[in-house]
C-alpha positions in Angstrom: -14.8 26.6 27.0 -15.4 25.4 23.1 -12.8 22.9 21.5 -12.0 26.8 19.4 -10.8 28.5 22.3 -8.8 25.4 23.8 -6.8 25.1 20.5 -5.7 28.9 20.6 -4.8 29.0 23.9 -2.3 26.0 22.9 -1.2 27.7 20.3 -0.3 30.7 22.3 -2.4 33.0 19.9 -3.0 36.5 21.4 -2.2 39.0 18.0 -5.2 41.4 17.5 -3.6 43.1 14.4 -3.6 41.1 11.0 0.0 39.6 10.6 1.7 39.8 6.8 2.1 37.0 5.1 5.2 35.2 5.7 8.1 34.9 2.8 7.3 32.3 0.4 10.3 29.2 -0.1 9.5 26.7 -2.8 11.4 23.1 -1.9 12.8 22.2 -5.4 15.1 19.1 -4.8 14.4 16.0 -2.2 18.3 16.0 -1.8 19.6 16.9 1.9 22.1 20.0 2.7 22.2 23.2 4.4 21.6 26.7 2.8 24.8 28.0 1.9 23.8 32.0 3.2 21.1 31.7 5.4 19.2 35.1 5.6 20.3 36.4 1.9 16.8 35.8 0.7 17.6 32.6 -1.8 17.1 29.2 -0.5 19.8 27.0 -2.1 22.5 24.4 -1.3 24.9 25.6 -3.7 25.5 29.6 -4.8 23.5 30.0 -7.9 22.1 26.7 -8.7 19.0 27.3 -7.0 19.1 23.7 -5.3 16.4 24.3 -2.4 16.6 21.5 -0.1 14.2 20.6 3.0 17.3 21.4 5.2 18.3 24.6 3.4 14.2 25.8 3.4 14.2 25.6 7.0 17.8 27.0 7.4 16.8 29.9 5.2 13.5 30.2 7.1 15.3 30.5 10.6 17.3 33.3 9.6 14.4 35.5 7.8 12.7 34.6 11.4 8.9 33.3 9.4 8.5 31.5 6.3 5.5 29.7 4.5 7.6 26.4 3.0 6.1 24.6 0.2 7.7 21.5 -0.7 6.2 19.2 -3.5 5.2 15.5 -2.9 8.5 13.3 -3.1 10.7 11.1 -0.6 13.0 13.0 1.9 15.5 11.1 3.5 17.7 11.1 6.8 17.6 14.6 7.7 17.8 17.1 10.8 15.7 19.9 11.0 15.7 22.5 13.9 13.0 25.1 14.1 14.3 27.9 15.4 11.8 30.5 13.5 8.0 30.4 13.1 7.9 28.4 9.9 5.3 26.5 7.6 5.4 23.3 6.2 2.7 22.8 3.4 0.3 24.0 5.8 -3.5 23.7 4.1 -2.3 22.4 1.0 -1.0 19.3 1.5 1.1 17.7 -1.0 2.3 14.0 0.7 5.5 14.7 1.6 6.9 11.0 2.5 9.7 10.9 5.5 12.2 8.3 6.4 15.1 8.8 8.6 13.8 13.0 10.0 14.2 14.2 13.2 12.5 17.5 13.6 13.5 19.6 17.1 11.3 22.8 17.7 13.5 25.7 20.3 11.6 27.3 22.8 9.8 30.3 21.3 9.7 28.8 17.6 6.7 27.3 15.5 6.5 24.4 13.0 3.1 24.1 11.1 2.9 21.1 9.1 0.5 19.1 7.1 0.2 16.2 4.4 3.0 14.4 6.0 3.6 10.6 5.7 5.7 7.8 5.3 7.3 5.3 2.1 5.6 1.9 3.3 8.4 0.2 1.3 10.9 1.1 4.3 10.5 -1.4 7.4 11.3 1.0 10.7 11.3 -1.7 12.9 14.3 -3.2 10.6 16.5 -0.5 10.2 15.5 1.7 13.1 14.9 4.7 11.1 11.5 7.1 11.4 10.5 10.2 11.9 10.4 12.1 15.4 9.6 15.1 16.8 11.1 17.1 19.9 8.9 20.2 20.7 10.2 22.3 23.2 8.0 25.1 21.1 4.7 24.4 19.3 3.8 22.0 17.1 0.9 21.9 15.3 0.4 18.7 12.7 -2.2 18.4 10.3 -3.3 16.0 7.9 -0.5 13.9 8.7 0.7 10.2 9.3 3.9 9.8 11.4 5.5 7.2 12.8 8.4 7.1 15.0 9.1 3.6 16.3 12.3 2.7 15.3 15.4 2.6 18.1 16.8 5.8 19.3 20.9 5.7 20.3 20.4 3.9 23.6 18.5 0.9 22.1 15.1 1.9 23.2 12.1 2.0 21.0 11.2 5.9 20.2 8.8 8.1 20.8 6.8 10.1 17.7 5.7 13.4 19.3 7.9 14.3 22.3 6.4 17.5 24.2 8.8 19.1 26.6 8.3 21.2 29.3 7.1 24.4 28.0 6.1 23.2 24.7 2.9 22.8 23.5 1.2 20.7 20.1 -1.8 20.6 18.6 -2.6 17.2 16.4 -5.5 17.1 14.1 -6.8 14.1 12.0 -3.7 12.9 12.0 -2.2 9.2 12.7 0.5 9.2 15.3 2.2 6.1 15.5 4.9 5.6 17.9 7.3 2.8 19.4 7.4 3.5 23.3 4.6 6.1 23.0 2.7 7.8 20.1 3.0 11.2 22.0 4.7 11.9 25.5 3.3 15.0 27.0 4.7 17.2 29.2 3.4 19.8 28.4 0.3 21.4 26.9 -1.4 19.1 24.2 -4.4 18.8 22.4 -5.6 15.6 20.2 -8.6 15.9 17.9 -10.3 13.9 15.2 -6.8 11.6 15.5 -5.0 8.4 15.7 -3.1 7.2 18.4 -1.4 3.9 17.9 2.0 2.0 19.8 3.8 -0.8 20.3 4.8 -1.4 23.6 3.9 1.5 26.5 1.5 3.8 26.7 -0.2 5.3 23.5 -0.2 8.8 25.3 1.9 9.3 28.2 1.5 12.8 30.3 4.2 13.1 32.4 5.1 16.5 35.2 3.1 19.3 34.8 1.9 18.1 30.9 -1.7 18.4 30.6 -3.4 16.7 27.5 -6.8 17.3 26.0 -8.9 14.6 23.7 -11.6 15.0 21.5 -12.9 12.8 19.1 -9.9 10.3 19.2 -9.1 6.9 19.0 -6.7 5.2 21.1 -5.7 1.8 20.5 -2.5 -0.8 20.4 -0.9 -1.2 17.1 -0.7 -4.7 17.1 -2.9 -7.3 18.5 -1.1 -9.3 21.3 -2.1 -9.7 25.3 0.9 -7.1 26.5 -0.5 -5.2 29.0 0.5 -2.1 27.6 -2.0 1.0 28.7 -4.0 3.6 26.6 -2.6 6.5 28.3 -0.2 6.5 31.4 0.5 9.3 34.1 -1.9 12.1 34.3 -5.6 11.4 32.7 -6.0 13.6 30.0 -9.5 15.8 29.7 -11.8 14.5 27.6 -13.8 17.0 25.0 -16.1 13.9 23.9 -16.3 11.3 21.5 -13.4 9.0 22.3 -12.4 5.6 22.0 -10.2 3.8 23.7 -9.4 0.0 22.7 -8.0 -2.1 25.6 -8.3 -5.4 27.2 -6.7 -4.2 30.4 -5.9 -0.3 31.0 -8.3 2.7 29.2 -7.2 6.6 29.8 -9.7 7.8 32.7 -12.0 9.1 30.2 -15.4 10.5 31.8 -17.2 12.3 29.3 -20.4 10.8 28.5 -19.8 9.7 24.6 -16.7 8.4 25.5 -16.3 4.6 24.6 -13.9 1.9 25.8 -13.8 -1.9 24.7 -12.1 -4.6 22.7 -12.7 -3.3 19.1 -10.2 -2.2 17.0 -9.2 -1.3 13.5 -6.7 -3.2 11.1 -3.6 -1.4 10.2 -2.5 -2.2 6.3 1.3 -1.9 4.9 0.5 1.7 3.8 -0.3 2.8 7.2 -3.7 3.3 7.5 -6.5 1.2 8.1 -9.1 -1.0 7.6 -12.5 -0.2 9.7 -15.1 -2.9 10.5 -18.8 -1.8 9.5 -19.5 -3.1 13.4 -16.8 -1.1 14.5 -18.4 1.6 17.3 -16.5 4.3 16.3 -18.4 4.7 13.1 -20.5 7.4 12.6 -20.1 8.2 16.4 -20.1 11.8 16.0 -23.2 13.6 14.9 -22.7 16.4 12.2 -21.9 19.9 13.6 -20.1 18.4 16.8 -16.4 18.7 17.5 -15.9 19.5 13.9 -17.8 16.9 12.5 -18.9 18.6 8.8 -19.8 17.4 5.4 -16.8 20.0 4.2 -14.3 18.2 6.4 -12.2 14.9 5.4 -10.1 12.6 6.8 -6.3 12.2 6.9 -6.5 11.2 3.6 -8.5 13.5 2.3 -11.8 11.5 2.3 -14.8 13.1 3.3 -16.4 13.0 7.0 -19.5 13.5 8.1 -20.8 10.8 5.8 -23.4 7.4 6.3 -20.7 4.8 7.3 -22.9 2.1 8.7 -25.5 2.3 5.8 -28.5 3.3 8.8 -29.7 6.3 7.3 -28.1 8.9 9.6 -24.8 10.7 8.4 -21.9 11.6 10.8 -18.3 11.5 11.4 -15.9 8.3 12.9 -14.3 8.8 15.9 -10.1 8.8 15.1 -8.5 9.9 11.7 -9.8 7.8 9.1 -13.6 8.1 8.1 -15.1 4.6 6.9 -16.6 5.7 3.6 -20.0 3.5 2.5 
């Protein structure tokens, strides 16, 4: 089955006929508050002002059942947002929308779409234990993105960035997933591609019950560089699609395809959240053009290009994970 197919059956997509465009809301304040009239067509905190909030987007979104949301680069803090419709958030045009404080839950039977999220480097999660999480009881799919969730949930724990319950299902691609406990726990139906998993403490990817997790062209590492023996993915292996790298010293994820790596390379995060990538690094120019969507049109999580000459050798092609070295 091709890595096409595998990322439509997670998304659950069966429609035949083409399906209208969904109602357009334009985000127009970085404030947080509910719409006050959900379902009246206007997406605004306060009657006639034309405040449109995150919050009030989705709320307004919900109740119309679809919506395409476009919210404009800015800083949104400490807010809730349940997804109870099949909404948008900047999806293909992504604007860096930066996060602090969000927790995002997706019902059972509802869709979130999101790209060009990120994060205000300026805030230090591990200080104040706030980030951004996900619950996904529906489907996720994140684009684009760089997420961390890795401050302390109400019980003291360190979190968990992508949470996928049973029955849900997510699809992550070029993306950075950074996570306390775990970048994602799966139990349900996931697929990873052209991403980043990092963590602090447990496993990076953690498939649980009846969760079964694909890979392709990921990289899979600990966030910071100590001798914990913390494990690249725990519970069920996940299938591997190819091109993979997992860095360890003690514990890799099962991986058996044949371009799969493992070994004791790894990149350097900076305070921004990305990362630095060593010229030696193996993951560099890994993937030859026209594999696992490894073109000279795509780019990275930051919009760089891919499919590139990394390594200076002559021979173009894409880095495994969600940042492309550029030359």
């Amino acid at each position: 089955m091709s890595f096409g197919a595998i990322v439509l059956l997670a998304a659950g997509a069966a429609a035949c006929d083409p399906i209208p465009p969904a109602p357009a809301i334009v985000v127009t304040t970085t404030a947080s508050g509910g719409d006050a009239d959900p379902g009246d067509g206007v997406c605004e905190m306060t009657p006639g002002q034309g405040d449109c909030s995150l919050p009030a987007a989705v709320d307004e979104g919900n109740a119309l059942g679809r919506a395409a949301i476009t919210a404009p680069a800015g800083f949104y803090k400490d807010m809730t947002l349940v997804i109870a419709g099949e909404l948008e958030l900047n999806w293909g045009h992504p604007a860096g929308v930066l996060l602090h404080g969000l927790r995002v839950s997706i019902e059972p039977e509802a869709t979130l779409r999101a790209a060009g999220l990120g994060f205000d480097p300026a805030y230090d999660e591990l200080g104040d234990g706030i980030s951004v999480t996900f619950s996904v009881a529906g489907h996720l799919e994140l684009d684009h993105s760089n997420v961390r969730g890795i401050g302390l949930d109400a019980d003291g724990f360190h979190e968990t960035a992508v949470h996928v319950l049973p029955g849900g299902s997510a699809v992550v691609t070029d993306s950075i997933v950074f996570g306390g406990e775990h970048a994602i726990h799966n139990e349900g139906n996931l697929v990873v591609a052209r991403s980043t998993l990092l963590n602090l403490w447990s496993g990076r990817l953690n498939t649980t019950g009846a969760g079964a997790s694909i890979l392709a062209s990921t990289l899979v590492q600990r966030a910071v560089n100590t001798s914990l023996p913390t494990v690249g993915c725990a519970g069920t292996v996940p299938t591997s699609l190819g091109y993979n790298y997992v860095q360890t010293a003690l514990f890799g994820c099962g991986l058996q395809h044949a371009t799969d790596q493992s070994g004791f390379a790894r990149v350097e995060l900076d305070a921004a959240g990305t990362y630095t990538i060593p010229l030696t690094h193996p993951g560099v120019d890994a993937i030859p053009l026209g594999t696992l969507g490894c073109t000279a049109s795509a780019t990275d999580v930051v919009g760089q290009p891919r499919g590139i000459d990394g390594n200076g050798d002559g021979v173009p092609g894409c880095d495994i994970g969600a940042l492309e070295r550029q030359p």
